[in-house]
N, C-alpha and C positions, 0 to 999 in steps of 0.2 A: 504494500500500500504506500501511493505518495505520500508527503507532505501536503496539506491542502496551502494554497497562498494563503486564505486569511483563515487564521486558526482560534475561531471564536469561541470554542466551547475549550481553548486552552488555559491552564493556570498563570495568570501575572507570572514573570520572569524577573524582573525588575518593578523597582517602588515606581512609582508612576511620577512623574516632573513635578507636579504641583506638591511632594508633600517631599523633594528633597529641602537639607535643611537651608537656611541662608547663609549665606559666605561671608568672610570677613570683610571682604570692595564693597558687598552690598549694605553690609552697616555702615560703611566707613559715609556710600554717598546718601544715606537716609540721612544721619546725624549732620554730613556738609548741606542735604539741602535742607533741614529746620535751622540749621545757623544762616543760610541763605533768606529762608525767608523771617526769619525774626521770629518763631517760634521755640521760646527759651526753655519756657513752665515744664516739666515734667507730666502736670496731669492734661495741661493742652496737647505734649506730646502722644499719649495716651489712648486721650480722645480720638483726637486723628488718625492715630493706626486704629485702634478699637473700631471704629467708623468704616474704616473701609475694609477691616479682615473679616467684621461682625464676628467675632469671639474674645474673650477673656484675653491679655495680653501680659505681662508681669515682665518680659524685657523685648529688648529687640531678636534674643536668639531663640526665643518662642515661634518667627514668622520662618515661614514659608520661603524658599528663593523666588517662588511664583508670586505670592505677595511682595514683594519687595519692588516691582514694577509697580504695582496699582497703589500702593503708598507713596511711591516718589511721584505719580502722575496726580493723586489726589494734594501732595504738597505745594506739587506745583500751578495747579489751581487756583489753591489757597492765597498763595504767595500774589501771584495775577491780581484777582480778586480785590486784595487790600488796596484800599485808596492810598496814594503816595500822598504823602503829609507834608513832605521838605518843600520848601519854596515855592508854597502858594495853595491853592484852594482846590478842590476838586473840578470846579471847573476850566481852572488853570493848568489842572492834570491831567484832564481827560485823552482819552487816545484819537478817538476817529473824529474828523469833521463833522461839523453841524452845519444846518442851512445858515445860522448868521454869520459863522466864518467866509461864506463864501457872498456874502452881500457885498 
């Protein structure tokens, strides 16, 4: 008897991608991008991963290397998101044209 190509009713071989563990690069760019975005607090840190793994978290080598993509892209979000404060007003920060800039 062959091999069949796709061997569905076989037993996993290997752990499956999503629940290898996270790597040391991937804490290194979680931790650079909450220092990026000015996300200092511990429980705001917390929050954020908690938020986007939906489970219980108690450090960073609890996540997933597959979580560690959708927490940097939720940071980065976040990061967006925040109104810039430095030198001037939000109007004065805003990104895209409006109809009266182009009056």
């Amino acid at each position: 008897m062959t091999d069949s190509l796709f061997e569905i009713d076989a037993p996993e071989r290997q752990a499956p991608l999503q629940h290898m563990p996270i790597t040391d690069e991937q804490i290194a760019q979680i931790r650079a991008a909450f220092a990026d975005a000015s996300i200092n607090e511990q429980h705001e840190r917390k929050s954020v991963i908690e938020s986007c793994v939906v489970r219980p978290v108690s450090s960073l080598r609890d996540l997933y290397a597959a979580d560690a993509h959708r927490v940097l892209s939720l940071i980065r979000q976040r990061k967006e998101a925040r109104p810039r404060v430095e030198g001037g007003s939000a109007w004065d920060n805003r990104e895209e044209e409006t109809w009266i800039d182009r009056l």
